[in-house]
C-alpha positions, 0 to 999 in steps of 0.5 A: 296226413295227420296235422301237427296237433294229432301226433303224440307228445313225448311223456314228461319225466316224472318229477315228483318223488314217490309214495312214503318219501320226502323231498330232500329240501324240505327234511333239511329244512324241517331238520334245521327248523328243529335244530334251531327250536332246540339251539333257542329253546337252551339258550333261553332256558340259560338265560333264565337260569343266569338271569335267576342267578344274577337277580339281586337287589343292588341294596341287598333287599330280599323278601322273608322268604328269600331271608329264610332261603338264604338263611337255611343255606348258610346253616346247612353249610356251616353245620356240615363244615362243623361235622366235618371238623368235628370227624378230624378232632375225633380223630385227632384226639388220640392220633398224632399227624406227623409232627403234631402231637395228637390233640389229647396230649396238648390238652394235658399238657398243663396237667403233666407239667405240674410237679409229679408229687402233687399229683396221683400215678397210676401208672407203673412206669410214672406217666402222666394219665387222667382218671376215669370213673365211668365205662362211657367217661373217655368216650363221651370224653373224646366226642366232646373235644372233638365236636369243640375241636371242630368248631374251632376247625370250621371257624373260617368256614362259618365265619364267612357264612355269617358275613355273606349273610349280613353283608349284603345289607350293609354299605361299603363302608359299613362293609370295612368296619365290620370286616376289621372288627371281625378280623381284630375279634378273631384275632384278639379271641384266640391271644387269649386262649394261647395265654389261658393255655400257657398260664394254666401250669402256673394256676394248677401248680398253686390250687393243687399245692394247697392241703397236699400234705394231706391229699393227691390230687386225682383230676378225672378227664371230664373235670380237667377238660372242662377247666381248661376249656372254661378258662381258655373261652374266659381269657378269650372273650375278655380280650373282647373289653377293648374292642368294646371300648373302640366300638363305642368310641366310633360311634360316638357313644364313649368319649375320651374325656369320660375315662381320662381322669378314671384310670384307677376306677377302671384297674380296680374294675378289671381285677374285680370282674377278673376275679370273679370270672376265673374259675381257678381263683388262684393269683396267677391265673387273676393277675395275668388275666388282670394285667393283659386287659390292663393293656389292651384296655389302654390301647384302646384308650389311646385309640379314642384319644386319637380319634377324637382329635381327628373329629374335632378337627373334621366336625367342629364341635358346636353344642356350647353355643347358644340357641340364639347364637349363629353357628361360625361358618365361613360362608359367603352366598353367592350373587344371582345373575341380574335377571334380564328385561321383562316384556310388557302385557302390551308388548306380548298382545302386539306380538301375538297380534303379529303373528296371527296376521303372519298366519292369515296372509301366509294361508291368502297366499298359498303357503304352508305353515311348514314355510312359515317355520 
């Protein structure tokens, strides 16, 4: 008879999984381990890029580097808007799209529209052409209008990088004023070329009949370009001189009292400097461009007029007075408060005495100074 402890135990399953394989639990934990590391690893590297996108100075301070950076970037985008505009004036010098006629034959226009007899044909049909007298003339003729016409183009691209470039040092304030000025130059700029364009048929037509019952005239692109070109810049940077004026005005600089009374001196001054600036030289092109500077000049007179009552009226003007005399202010100081009782040495001794017998009784007697408070 065997005893309980001689008979054989039954074999336990083997639960441990075999040789080259991994238990279930711990792939699928490894796995989401991993998924994890990778999920915070992306959502760090994100922060970070945002954070490098959003880190800008609330005033707008950056290094010289960072000036450069920003600098370089705002060119580079402006000059590829440039080529791109200058691509479409290519083009659009001798292609007309749709109902615009092409850039080429604007520009002529003021040139066809002077009386045939006054200028040469050479043409069997009667039209209207300019003269070239180089092979390279009518091409370098076209790359030229074409890059001008693609600044002119890519004038609202360029603009808004000069001002992204500028603004983040500027107040909100400042922010204002400059955006008006930009929008009133801009403005101002291209009413000037618009009346260089449709006053030149007046100037050609004067200049080219002087001496014609011996001559006809023979204008080549690259010189009839150029004019039109130098008087409409000319008409548009002189319709500059009243905003000038307002810029002064603003800040302080030009008062109204200083050009009330000099009207006459400033008419004479504009026919003067609109005199030695046109390059016609013919009254047409002088008087009109004489007139609308009169205008503007006076609006921008008006505009100080104005001005200068409202600052009077908001900041007194106090230069007249006296060193030794007190500025006229309304002001009333206010009363302080009656201080209150003061405690004598005396009486900051015997309540400092007090208390340190409260504190050696309270320790004779068990008590914490936890009570005490």
């Amino acid at each position: 008879m065997t005893s309980p402890q001689s008979q054989p135990q039954p074999a336990r399953p083997n639960t441990q999984p075999p040789a080259g394989t991994s238990q279930p639990g711990r792939s699928q934990c490894a796995s989401r381990a991993k998924r994890s590391g990778l999920l915070q690893g992306r959502a760090s590297l994100l922060s970070r890029v945002r954070a490098k996108r959003k880190k800008k100075s609330p005033t707008g301070d950056m290094s010289l580097v960072e000036h450069l950076k920003e600098l370089r970037r705002r060119v580079i985008i402006s000059t590829l808007a440039v080529i791109v505009g200058a691509i479409i004036g290519f083009i659009w010098y001798q292609n007309a799209p749709g109902p615009i006629p092409a850039l080429g034959e604007i520009l002529r226009g003021p040139y066809c529209g002077v009386d045939p007899e006054l200028r040469a044909d050479f043409t069997a049909t009667g039209e209207c052409r300019l003269l070239a007298t180089s092979a390279m003339e009518m091409f370098m003729l076209r790359l030229k209008i074409g890059a001008l016409a693609g600044t002119v183009l890519a004038a609202p691209v360029w603009l808004y990088q000069i001002w992204k470039f500028i603004t983040p040092g500027l107040l909100r304030n400042e922010r204002r004023w400059t955006f008006s000025f930009v929008t009133i130059a801009v403005i101002l700029f291209l009413a000037g070329t618009v009346l260089a364009y449709f006053s030149l048929s007046l100037g050609l037509n004067y200049l080219l009949t002087i001496g014609s019952d011996f001559q006809t005239a023979a204008l080549t692109g690259q010189e009839y370009f150029s004019f039109v070109v130098a008087i409409m810049v000319i008409f548009g940077v002189s319709f500059e001189i009243p905003l000038v004026i307002v810029m002064l005005n603003i800040v302080g600089i030009l008062r109204y009292e200083a050009v009330r009374t000099k009207r006459r001196h400033t008419i004479v001054l504009i026919f003067i400097f609109s005199a030695l600036i046109t390059p016609a030289q013919d009254p047409y092109s002088l008087t009109i461009l004489a007139v609308a500077i009169i205008l503007l000049v006076e609006i921008s007179f008006q505009f100080c007029r104005i001005n200068d009552k409202r600052r009077a009226k908001n900041e007194p003007d106090w230069s007249q007075l006296d060193d030794e005399e007190a500025s006229p202010l309304d002001y009333q100081p206010e009363r302080t408060p009656a201080a209150g009782s003061v405690a004598t040495p005396e009486a900051v001794v015997d309540s400092s005495s007090q208390s340190r017998g409260n504190l050696q009784y309270s320790r004779g007697h068990g008590s914490s100074f936890d009570d005490i408070l």
